[in-house]
N, C-alpha and C positions, 0 to 999 in steps of 0.2 A: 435597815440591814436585811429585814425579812423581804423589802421587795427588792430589794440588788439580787437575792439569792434565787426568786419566784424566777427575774429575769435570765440569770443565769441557767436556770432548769428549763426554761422556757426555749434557749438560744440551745441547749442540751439538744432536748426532745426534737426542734427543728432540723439539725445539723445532726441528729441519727434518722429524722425521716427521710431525710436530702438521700443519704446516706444507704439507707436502704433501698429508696427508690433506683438511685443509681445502679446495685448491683443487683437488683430485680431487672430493670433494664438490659444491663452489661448478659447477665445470664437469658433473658429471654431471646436475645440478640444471637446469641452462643446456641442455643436451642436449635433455633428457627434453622440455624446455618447446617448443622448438624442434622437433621429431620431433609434439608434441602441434599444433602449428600446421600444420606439411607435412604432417599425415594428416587434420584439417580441410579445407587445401587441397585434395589430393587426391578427397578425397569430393564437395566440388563439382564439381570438376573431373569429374569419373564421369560427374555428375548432367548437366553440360553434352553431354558427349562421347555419353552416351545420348540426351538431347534431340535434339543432332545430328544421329544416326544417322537418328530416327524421321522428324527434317523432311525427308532429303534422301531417305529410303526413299516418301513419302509426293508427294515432289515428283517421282521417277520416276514413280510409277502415273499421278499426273497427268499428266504429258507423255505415257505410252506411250494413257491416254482422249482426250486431246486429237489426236494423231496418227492413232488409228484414226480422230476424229470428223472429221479434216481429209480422210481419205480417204474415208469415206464422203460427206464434202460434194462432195468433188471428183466424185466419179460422179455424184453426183445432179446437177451443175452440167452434167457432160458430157451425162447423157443426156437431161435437160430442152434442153440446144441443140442437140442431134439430133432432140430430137422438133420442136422450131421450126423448123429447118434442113427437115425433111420436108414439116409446114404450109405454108411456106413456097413447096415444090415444089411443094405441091398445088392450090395458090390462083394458082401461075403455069401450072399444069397445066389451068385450067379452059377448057374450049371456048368463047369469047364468039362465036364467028363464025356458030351457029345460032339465032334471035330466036324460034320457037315455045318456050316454058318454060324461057326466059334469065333471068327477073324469079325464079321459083320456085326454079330452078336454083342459082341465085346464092344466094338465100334459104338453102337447103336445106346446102349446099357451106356459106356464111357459117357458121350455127350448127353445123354438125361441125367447122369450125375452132375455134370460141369453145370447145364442150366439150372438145375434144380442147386447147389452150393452157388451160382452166381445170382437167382432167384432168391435167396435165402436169405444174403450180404446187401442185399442192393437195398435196401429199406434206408 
C-alpha cells in the first residue's frame, strides 16, 4: 500500500512538473510577445521624439531670422522717420519772406524733398 501511495505521489509530483513547465512556457511565450510590441512601440516612439527635436530646433532658427529681421525693420522704420522728421524741418525752414527766385526756390527745395523721401523709401 505504501508503494501504490509512493507511486501515486510520484505521478503527483510529475503531472505538477508537466504542469508548471507548461505555464512557464505559456507565460514566457506571452512575454516574449509583449517585449516584441513594447520594442515596436518604442522604435516609433524614437522616430517621433527625433521628429520633434528637429521641428522645435528648426522653429528656434526661425524665430532667432524672424527677430534679427524685426530689428532690422525697426531701424529702418526709425531712421526712415528721422529722415521725414528732418524733410520736414527743412521745408518749414525755407525763407518765403524774399520774392526774387521764391517760384525757383521753391521748385528747387520741392524736388530735394521728393528725392530725398524717394531716397529714404527705396531701401
Amino acid at each position: 500500500m505504501l508503494s501504490q501511495f509512493n507511486l501515486y505521489i510520484i505521478m503527483g509530483l510529475i503531472l505538477a512538473l508537466i504542469a508548471t513547465s507548461g505555464g512557464f512556457l505559456l507565460y514566457r511565450r506571452i512575454t516574449l510577445a509583449e517585449i516584441s510590441v513594447l520594442e515596436q512601440r518604442n522604435a516609433t516612439l524614437t522616430l517621433v521624439v527625433d521628429q520633434q527635436t528637429k521641428t522645435i530646433e528648426q522653429m528656434v532658427k526661425d524665430a532667432e531670422r524672424l527677430a534679427a529681421a524685426n530689428e532690422f525693420l525697426s531701424e529702418r522704420f526709425a531712421a526712415t522717420e528721422t529722415e521725414f522728421v528732418l524733410e520736414a524741418y527743412r521745408i518749414d525752414g525755407l525763407g518765403f519772406g524774399e520774392i526774387d527766385g521764391l517760384l525757383q526756390g521753391i521748385n528747387d527745395e520741392f524736388q530735394r524733398s521728393i528725392d530725398g523721401l524717394r531716397k529714404a523709401t527705396a531701401r
